[in-house]
ChimeraX commands (.cxc) that place a marker at each C-alpha (Angstrom):
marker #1 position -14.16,16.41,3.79 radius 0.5
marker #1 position -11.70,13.14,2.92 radius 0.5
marker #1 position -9.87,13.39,-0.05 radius 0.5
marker #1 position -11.50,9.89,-0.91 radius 0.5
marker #1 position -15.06,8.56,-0.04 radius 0.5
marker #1 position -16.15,4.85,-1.02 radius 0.5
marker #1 position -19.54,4.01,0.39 radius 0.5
marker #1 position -21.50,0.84,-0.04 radius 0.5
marker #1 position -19.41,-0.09,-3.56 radius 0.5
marker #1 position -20.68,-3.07,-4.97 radius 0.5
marker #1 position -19.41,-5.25,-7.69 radius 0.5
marker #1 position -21.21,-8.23,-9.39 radius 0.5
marker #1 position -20.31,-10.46,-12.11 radius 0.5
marker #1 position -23.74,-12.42,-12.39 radius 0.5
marker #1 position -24.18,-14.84,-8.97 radius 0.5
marker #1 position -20.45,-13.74,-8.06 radius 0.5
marker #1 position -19.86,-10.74,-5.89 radius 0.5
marker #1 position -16.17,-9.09,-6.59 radius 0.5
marker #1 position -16.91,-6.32,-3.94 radius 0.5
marker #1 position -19.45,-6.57,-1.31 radius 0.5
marker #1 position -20.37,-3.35,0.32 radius 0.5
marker #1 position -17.38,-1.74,0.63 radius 0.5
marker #1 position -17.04,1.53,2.36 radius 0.5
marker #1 position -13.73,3.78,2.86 radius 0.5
marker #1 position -12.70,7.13,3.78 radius 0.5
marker #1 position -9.01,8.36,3.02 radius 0.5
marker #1 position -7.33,11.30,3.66 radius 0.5
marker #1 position -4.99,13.72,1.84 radius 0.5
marker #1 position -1.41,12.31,2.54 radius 0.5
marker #1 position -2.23,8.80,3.90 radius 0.5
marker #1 position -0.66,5.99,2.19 radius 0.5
marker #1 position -3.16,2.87,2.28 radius 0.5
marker #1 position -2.63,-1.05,1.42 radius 0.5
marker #1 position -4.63,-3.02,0.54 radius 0.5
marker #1 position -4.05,-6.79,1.62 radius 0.5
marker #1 position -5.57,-9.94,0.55 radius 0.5
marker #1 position -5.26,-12.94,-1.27 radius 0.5
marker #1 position -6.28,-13.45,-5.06 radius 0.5
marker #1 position -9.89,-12.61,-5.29 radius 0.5
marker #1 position -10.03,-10.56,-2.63 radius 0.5
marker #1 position -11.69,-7.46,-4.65 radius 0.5
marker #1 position -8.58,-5.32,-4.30 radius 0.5
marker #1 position -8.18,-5.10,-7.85 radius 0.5
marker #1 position -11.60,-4.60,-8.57 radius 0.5
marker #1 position -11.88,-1.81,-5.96 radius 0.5
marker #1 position -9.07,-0.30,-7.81 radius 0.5
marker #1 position -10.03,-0.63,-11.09 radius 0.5
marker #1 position -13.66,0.97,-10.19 radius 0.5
marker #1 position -11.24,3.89,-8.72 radius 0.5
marker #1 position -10.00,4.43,-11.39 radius 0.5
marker #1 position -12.98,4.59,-13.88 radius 0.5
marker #1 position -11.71,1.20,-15.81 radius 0.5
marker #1 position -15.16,-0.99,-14.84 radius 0.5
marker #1 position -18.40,0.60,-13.26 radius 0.5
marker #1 position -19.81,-0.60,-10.25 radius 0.5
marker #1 position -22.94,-2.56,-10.07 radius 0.5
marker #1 position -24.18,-0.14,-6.75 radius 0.5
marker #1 position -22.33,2.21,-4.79 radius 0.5
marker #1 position -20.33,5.64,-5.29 radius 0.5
marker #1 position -16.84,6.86,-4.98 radius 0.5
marker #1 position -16.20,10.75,-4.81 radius 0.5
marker #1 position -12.92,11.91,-5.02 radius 0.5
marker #1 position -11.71,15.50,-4.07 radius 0.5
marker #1 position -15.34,15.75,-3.89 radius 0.5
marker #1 position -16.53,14.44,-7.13 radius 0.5
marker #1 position -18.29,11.83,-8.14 radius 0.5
marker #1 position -16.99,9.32,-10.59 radius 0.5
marker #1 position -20.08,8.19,-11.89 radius 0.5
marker #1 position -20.97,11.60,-12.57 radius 0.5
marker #1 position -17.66,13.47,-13.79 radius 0.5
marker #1 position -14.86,10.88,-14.14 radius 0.5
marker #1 position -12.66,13.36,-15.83 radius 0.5
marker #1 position -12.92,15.78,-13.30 radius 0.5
marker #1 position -12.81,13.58,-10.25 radius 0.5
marker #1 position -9.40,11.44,-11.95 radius 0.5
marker #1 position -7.68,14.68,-12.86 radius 0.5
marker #1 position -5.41,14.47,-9.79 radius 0.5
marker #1 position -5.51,11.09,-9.68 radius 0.5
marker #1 position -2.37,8.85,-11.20 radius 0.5
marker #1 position -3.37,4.96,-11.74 radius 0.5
marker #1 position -1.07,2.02,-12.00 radius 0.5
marker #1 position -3.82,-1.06,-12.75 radius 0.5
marker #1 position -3.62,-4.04,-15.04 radius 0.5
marker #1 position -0.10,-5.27,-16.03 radius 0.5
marker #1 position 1.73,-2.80,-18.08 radius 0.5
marker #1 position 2.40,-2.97,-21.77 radius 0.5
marker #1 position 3.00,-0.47,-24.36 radius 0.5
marker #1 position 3.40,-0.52,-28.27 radius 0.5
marker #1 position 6.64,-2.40,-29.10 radius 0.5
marker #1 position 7.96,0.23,-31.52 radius 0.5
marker #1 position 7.72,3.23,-29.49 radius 0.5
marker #1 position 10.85,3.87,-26.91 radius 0.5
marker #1 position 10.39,4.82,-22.99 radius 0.5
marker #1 position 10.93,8.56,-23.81 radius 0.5
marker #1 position 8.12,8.68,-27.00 radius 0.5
marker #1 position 5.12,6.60,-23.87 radius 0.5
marker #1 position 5.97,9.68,-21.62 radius 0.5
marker #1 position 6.12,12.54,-24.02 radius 0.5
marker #1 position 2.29,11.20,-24.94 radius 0.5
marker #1 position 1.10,10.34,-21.77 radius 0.5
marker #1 position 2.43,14.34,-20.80 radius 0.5
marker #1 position 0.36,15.41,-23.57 radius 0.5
marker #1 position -2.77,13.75,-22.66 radius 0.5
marker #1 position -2.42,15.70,-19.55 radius 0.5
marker #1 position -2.19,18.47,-21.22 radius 0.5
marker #1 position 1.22,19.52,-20.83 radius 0.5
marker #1 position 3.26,22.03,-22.58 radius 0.5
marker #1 position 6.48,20.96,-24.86 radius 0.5
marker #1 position 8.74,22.49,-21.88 radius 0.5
marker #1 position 6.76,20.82,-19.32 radius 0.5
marker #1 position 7.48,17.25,-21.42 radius 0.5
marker #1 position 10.87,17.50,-21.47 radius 0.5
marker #1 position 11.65,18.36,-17.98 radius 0.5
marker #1 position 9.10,15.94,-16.85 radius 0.5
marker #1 position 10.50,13.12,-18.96 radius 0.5
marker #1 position 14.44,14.38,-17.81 radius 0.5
marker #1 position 12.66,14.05,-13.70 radius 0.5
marker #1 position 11.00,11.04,-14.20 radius 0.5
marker #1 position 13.87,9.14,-16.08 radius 0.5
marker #1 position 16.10,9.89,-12.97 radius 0.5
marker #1 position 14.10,9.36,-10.56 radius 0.5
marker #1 position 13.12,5.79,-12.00 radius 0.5
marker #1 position 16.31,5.19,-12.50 radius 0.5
marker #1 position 15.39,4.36,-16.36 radius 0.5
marker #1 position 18.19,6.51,-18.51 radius 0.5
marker #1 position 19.75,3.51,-19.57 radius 0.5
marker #1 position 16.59,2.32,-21.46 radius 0.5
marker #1 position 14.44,5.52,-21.99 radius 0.5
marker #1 position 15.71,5.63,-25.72 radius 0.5
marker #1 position 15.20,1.89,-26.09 radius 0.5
marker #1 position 12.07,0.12,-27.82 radius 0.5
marker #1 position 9.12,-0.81,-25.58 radius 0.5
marker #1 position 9.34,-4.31,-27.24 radius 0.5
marker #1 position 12.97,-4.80,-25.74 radius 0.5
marker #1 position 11.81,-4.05,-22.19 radius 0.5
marker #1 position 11.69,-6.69,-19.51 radius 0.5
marker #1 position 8.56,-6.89,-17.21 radius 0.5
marker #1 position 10.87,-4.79,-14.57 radius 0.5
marker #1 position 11.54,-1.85,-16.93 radius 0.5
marker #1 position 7.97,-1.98,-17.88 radius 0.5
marker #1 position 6.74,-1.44,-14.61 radius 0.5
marker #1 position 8.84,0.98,-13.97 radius 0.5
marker #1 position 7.49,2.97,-17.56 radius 0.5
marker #1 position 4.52,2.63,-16.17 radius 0.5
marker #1 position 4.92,3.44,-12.43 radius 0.5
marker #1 position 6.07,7.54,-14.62 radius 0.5
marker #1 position 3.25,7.75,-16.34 radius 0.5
marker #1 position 1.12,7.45,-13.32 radius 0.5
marker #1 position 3.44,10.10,-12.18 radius 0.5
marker #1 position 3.68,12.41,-15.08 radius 0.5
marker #1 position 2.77,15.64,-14.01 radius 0.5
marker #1 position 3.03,15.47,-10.55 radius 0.5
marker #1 position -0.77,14.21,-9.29 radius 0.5
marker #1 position -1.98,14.45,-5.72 radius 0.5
marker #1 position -3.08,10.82,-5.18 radius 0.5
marker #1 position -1.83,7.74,-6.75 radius 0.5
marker #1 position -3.60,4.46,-7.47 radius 0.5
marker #1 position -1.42,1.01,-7.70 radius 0.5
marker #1 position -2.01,-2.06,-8.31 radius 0.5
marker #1 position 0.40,-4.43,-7.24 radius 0.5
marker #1 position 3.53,-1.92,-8.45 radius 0.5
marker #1 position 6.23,-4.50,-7.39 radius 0.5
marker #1 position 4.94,-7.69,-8.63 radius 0.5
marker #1 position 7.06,-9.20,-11.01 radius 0.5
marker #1 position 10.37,-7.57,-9.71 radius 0.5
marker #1 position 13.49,-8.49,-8.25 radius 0.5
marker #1 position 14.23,-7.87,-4.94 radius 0.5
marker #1 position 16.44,-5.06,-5.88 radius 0.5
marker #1 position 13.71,-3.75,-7.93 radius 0.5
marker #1 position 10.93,-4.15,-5.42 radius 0.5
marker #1 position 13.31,-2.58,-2.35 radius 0.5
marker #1 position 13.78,0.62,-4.83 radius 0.5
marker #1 position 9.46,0.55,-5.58 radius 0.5
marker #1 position 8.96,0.26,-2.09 radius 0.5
marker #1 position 11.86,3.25,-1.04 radius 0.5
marker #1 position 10.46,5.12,-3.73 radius 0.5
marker #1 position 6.52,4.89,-3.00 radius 0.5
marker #1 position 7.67,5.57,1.03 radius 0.5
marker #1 position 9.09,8.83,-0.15 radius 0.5
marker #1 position 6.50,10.30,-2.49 radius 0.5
marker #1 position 4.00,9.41,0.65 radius 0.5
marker #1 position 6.48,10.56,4.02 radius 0.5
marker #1 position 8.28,13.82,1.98 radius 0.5
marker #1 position 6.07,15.27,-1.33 radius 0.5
marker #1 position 3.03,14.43,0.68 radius 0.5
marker #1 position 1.11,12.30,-2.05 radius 0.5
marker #1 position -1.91,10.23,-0.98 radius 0.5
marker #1 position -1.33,6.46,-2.32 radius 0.5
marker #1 position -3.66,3.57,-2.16 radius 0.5
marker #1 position -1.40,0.13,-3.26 radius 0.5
marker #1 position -2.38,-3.43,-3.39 radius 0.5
marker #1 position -0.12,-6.21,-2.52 radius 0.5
marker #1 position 0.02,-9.91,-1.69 radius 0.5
marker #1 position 3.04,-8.80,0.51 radius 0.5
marker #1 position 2.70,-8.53,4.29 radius 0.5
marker #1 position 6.21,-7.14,4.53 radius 0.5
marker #1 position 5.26,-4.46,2.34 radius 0.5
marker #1 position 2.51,-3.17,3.59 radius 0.5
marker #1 position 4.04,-3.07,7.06 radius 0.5
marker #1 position 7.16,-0.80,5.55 radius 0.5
marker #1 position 4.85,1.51,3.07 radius 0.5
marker #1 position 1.92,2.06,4.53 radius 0.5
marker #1 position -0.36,4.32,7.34 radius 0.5
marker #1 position -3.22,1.93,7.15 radius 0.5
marker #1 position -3.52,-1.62,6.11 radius 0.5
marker #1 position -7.05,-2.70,4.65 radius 0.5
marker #1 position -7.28,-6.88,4.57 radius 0.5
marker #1 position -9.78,-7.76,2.43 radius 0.5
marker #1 position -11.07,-11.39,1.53 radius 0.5
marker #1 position -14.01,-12.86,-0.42 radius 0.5
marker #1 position -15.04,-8.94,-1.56 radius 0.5
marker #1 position -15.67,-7.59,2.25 radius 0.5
marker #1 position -13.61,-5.60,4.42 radius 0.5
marker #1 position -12.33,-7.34,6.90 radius 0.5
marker #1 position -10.26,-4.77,8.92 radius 0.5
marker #1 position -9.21,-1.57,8.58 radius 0.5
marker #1 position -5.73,-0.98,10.81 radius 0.5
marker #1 position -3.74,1.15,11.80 radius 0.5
marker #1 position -0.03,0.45,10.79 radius 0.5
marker #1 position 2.05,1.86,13.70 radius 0.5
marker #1 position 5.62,1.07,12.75 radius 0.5
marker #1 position 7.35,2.83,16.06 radius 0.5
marker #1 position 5.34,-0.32,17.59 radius 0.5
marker #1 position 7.16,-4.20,17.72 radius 0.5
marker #1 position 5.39,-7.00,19.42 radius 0.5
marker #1 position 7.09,-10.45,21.09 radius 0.5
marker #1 position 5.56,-13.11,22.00 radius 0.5
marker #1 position 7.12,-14.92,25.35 radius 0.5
marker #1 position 6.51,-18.03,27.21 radius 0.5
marker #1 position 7.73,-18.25,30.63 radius 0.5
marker #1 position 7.16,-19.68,34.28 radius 0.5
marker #1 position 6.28,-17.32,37.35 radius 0.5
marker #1 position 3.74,-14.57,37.24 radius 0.5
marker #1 position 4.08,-10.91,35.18 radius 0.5
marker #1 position 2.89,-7.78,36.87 radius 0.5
marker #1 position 1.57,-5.85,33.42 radius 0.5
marker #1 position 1.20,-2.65,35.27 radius 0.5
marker #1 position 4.95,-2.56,35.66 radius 0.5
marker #1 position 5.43,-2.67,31.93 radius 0.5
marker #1 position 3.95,0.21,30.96 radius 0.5
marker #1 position 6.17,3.09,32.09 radius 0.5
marker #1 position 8.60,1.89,29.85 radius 0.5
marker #1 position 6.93,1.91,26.75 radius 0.5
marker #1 position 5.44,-1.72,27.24 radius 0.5
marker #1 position 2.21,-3.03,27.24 radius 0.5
marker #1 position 0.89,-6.66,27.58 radius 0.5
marker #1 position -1.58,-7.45,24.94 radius 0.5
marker #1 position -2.60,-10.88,25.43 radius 0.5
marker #1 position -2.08,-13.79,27.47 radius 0.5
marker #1 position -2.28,-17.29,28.68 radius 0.5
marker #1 position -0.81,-19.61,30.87 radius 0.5
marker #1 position 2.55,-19.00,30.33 radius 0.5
marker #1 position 3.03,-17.02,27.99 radius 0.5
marker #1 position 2.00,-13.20,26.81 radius 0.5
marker #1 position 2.26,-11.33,23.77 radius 0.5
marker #1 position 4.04,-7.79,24.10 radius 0.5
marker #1 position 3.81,-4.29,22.52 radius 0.5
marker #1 position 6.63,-2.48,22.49 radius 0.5
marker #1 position 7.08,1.09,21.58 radius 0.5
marker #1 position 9.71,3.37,20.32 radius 0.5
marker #1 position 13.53,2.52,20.58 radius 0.5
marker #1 position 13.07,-0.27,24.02 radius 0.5
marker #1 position 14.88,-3.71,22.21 radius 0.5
marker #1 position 13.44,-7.13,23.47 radius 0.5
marker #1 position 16.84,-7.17,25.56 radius 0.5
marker #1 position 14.88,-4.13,27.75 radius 0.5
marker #1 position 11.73,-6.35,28.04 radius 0.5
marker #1 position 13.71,-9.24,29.08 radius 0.5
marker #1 position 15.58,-7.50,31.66 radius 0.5
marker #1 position 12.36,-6.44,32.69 radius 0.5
marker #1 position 11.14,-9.67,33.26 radius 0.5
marker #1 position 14.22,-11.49,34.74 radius 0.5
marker #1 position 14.07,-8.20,37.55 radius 0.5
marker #1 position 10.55,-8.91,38.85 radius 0.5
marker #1 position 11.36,-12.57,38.93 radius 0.5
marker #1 position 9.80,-14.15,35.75 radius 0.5
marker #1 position 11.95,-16.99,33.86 radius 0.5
marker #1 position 11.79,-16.48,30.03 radius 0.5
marker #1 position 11.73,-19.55,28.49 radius 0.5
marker #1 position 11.28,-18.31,24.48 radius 0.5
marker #1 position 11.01,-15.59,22.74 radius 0.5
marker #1 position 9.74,-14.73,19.42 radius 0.5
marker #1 position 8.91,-11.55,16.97 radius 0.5
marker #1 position 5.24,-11.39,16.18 radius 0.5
marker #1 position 3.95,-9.26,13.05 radius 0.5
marker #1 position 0.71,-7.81,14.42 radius 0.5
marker #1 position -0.22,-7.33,10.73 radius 0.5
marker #1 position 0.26,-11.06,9.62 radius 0.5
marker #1 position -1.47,-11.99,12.74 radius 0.5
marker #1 position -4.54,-10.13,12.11 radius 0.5
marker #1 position -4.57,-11.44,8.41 radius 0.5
marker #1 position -3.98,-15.24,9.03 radius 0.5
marker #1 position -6.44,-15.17,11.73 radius 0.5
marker #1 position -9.26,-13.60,9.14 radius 0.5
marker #1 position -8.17,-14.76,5.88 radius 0.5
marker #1 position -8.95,-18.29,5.22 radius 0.5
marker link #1:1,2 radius 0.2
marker link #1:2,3 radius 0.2
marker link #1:3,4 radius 0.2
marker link #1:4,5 radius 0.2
marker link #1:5,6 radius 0.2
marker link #1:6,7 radius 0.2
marker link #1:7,8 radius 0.2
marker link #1:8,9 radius 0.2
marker link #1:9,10 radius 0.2
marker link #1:10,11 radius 0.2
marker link #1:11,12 radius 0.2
marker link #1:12,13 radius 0.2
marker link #1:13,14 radius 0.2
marker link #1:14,15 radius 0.2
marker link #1:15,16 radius 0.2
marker link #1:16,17 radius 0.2
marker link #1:17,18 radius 0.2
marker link #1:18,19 radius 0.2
marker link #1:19,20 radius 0.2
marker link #1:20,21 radius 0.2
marker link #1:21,22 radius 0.2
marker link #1:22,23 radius 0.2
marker link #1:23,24 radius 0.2
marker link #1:24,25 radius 0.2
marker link #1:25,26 radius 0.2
marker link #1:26,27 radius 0.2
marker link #1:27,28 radius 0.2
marker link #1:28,29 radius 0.2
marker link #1:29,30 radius 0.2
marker link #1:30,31 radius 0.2
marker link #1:31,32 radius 0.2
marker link #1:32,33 radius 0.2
marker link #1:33,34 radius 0.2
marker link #1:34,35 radius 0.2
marker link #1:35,36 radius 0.2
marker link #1:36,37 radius 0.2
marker link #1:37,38 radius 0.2
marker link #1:38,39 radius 0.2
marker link #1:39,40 radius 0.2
marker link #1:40,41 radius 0.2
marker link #1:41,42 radius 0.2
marker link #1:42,43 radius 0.2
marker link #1:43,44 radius 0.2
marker link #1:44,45 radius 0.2
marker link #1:45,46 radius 0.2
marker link #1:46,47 radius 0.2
marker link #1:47,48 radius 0.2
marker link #1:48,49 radius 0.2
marker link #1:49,50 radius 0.2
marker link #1:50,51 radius 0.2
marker link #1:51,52 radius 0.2
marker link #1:52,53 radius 0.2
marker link #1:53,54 radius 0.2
marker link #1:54,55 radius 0.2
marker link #1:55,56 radius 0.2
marker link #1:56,57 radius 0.2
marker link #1:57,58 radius 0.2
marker link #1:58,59 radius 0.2
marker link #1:59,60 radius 0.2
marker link #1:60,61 radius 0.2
marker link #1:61,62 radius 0.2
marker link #1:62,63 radius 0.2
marker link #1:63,64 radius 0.2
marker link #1:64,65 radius 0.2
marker link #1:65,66 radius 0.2
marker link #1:66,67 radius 0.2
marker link #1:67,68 radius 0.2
marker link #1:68,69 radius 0.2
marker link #1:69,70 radius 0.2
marker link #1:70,71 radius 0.2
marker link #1:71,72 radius 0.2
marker link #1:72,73 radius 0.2
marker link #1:73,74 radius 0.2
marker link #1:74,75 radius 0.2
marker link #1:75,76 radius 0.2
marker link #1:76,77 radius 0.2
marker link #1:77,78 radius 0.2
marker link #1:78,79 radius 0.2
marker link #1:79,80 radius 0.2
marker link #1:80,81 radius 0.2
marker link #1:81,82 radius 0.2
marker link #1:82,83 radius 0.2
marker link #1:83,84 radius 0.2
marker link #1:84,85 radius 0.2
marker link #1:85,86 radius 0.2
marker link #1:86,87 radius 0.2
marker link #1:87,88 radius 0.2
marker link #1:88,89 radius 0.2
marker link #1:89,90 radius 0.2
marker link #1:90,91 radius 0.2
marker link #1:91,92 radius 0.2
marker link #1:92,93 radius 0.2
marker link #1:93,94 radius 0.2
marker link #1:94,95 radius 0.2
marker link #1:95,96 radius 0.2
marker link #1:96,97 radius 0.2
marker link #1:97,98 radius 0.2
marker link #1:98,99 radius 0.2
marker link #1:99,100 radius 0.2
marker link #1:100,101 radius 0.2
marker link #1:101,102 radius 0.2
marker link #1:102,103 radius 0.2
marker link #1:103,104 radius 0.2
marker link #1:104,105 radius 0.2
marker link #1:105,106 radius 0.2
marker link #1:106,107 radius 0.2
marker link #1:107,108 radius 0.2
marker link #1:108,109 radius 0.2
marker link #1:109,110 radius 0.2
marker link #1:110,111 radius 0.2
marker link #1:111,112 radius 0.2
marker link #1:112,113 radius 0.2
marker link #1:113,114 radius 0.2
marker link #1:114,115 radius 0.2
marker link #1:115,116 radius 0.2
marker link #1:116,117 radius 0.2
marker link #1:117,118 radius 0.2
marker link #1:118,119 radius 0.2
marker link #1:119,120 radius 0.2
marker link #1:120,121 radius 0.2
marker link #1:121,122 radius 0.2
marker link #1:122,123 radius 0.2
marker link #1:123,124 radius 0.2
marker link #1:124,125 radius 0.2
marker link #1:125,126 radius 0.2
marker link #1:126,127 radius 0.2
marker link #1:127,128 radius 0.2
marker link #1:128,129 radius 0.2
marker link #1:129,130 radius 0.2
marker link #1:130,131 radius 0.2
marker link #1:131,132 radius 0.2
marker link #1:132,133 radius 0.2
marker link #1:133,134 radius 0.2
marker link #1:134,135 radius 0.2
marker link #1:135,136 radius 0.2
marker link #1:136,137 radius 0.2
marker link #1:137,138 radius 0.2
marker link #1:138,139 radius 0.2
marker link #1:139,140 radius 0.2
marker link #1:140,141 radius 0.2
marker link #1:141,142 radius 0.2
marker link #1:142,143 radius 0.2
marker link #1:143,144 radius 0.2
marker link #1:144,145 radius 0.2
marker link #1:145,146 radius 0.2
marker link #1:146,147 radius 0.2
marker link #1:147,148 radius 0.2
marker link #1:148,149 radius 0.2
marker link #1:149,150 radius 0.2
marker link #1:150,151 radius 0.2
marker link #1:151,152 radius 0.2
marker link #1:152,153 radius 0.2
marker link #1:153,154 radius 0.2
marker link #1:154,155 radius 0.2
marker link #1:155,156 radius 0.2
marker link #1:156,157 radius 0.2
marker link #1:157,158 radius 0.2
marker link #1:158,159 radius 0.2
marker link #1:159,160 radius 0.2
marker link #1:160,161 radius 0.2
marker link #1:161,162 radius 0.2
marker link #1:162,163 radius 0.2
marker link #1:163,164 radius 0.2
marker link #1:164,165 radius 0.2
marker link #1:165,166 radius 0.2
marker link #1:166,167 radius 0.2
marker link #1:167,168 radius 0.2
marker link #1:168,169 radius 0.2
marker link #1:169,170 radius 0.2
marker link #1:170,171 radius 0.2
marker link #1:171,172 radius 0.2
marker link #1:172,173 radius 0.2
marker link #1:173,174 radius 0.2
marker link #1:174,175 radius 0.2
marker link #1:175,176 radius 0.2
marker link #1:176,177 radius 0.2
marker link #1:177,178 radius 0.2
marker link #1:178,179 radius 0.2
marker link #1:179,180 radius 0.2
marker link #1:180,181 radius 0.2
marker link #1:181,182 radius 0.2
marker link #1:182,183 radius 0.2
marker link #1:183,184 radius 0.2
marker link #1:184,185 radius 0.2
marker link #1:185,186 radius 0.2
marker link #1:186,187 radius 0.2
marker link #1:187,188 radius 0.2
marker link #1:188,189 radius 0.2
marker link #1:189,190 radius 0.2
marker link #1:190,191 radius 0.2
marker link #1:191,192 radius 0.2
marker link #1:192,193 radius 0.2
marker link #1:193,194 radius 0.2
marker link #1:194,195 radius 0.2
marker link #1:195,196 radius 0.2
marker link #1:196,197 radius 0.2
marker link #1:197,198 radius 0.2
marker link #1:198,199 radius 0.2
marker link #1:199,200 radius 0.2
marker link #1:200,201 radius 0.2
marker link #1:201,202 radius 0.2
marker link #1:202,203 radius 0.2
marker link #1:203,204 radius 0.2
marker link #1:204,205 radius 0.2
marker link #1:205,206 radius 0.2
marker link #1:206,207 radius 0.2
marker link #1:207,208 radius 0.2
marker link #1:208,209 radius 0.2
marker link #1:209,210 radius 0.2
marker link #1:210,211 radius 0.2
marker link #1:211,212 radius 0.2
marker link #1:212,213 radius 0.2
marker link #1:213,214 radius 0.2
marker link #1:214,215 radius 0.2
marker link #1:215,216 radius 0.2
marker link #1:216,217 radius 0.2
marker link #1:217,218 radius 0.2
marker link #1:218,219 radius 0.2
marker link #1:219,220 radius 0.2
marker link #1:220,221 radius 0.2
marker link #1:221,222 radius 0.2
marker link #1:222,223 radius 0.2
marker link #1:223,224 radius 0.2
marker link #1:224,225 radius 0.2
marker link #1:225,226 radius 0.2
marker link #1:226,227 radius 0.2
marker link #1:227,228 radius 0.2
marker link #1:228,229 radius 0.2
marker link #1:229,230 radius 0.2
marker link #1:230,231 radius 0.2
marker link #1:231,232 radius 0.2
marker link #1:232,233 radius 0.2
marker link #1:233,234 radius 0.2
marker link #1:234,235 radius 0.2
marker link #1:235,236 radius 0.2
marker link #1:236,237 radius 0.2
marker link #1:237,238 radius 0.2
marker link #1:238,239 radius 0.2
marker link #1:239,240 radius 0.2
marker link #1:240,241 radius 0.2
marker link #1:241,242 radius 0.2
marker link #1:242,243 radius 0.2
marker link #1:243,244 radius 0.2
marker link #1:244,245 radius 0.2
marker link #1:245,246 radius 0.2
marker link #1:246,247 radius 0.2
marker link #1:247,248 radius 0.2
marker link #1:248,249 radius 0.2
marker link #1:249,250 radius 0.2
marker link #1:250,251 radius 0.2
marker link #1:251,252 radius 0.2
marker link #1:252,253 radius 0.2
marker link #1:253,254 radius 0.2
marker link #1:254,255 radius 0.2
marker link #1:255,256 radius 0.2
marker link #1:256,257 radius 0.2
marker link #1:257,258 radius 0.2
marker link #1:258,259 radius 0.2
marker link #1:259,260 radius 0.2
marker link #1:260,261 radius 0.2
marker link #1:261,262 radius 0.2
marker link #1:262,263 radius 0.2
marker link #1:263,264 radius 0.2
marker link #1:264,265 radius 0.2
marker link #1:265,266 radius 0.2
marker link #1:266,267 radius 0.2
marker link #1:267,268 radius 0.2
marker link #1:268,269 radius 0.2
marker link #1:269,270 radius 0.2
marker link #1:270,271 radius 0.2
marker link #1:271,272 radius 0.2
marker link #1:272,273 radius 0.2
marker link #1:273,274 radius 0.2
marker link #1:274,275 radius 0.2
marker link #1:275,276 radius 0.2
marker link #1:276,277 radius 0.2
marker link #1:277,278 radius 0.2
marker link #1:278,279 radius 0.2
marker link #1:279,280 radius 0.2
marker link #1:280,281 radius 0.2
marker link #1:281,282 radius 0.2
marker link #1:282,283 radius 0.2
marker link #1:283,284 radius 0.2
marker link #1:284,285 radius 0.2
marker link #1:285,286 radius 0.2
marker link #1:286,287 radius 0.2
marker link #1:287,288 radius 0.2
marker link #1:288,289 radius 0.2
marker link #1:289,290 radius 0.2
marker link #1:290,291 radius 0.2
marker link #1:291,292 radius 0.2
marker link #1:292,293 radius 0.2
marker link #1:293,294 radius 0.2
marker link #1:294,295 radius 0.2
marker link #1:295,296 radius 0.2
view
């Protein structure tokens, strides 16, 4: 059984449809964007997940229970990031984790060594003793990126977690999302505007637009792709001993897969040796491909 499974979730708000039909299976340890413009349904979707808004029609069981019937039970594992974060202005960093612990049911030990883990591994000791109210919208996230992981859940839910940030900011979100997916094993579903992002974080990349599910892809990062034009005539079959495959062409030009460790220098060697004359070459992002050609 998947650790998550969304079938036929539906979402109306009067004559507008948020979510139309949407249906997804996830399993324990995969770390899933989801891409798409504003009004998309990727919020909604994760706002359903997470109990905060019902769906019109449609069911989500997770771990094998089903929200509409046990939320409590189904979001015990579950750690949500949704909504933009804010917290009362006159309680500190430390005092939003000690009672989000506690709502989790955690002892007074557990607290403090969870707050003492978290604060590291945030990177927030220089502001955990500071007011709420003196927090910029980058310490805020980050406040709020612990308390979706106070005491150590199996799956998180975020909502855009670096929006807002710096680029610092965003490369330490992104570094620290990867590892909580690739080493403790944690099953993540994100949204982002951000191609670049879900290329480098996730397993699968979900583009969504007007509600529906427009693809569901694999994201294989030991894969590059180039796009070439050139004069003379390619013999594909060639390519693929060497970790290259030719996945679309025209006159004149081809796009290229490339796998592993070969460098375009390889492909272009490749080329010159069975006679072909590159002409241009350029990176291609098989991800923003997909998503500019069905996003409109």
């Amino acid at each position: 059984m998947s650790q998550i499974e969304v079938k036929e979730l539906t979402k109306n708000y009067g004559s507008l449809i948020a979510l139309d039909h949407f249906d997804m299976s996830v399993e324990k340890g995969e770390c899933i964007a989801m891409l798409g413009p504003n009004g998309a349904g990727k919020s909604t979707f994760l706002k359903i997940a997470t109990n905060v808004i019902h769906p019109t029609s449609g069911s989500i069981t997770i771990r094998g229970i089903n929200i509409g019937d046990d939320p409590m039970a189904a979001l015990q594992k579950v750690g949500p990031l949704v909504e933009l974060p804010e917290f009362y202005p006159y309680l500190n960093g430390k005092e939003i984790l000690d009672f989000v612990c506690r709502v989790k049911g955690a002892s007074r030990e557990q607290i403090k060594s969870e707050t003492e883990r978290l604060s590291v591994l945030l990177s927030m000791n220089d502001y955990i003793d500071r007011k709420c109210g003196q927090y910029s919208r980058g310490m805020k996230q980050r406040l709020a990126l612990a308390c979706s992981m106070a005491m150590d859940p199996e799956i998180l839910i975020l909502d855009e977690p670096t929006f807002g940030l710096d680029p610092r900011g965003m490369r330490e979100f992104v570094d620290i999302i990867s590892d909580l997916n690739r080493k403790e094993h944690k099953t993540v579903i994100l949204s982002t505007h951000l191609i670049s992002e879900a290329r480098e974080v996730a397993s699968r990349v979900i583009i969504m637009n007007h509600g529906r599910k427009m693809m569901d892809m694999k994201n294989e990062k030991d894969i590059s792709m180039m796009k070439i034009t050139f004069s003379g005539t390619i013999n594909g079959d060639a390519f693929k001993n060497d970790g290259m495959e030719i996945v679309e062409s025209g006159d004149n030009w081809a796009t290229i897969s490339v796998r592993g460790m070969t460098g375009n220098s390889k492909v272009i060697e490749k080329l010159l040796s069975g006679g072909v004359n590159v002409n241009w070459v350029e990176p291609v992002n098989n991800i923003e491909k997909t998503y500019l050609e069905l996003v409109d």
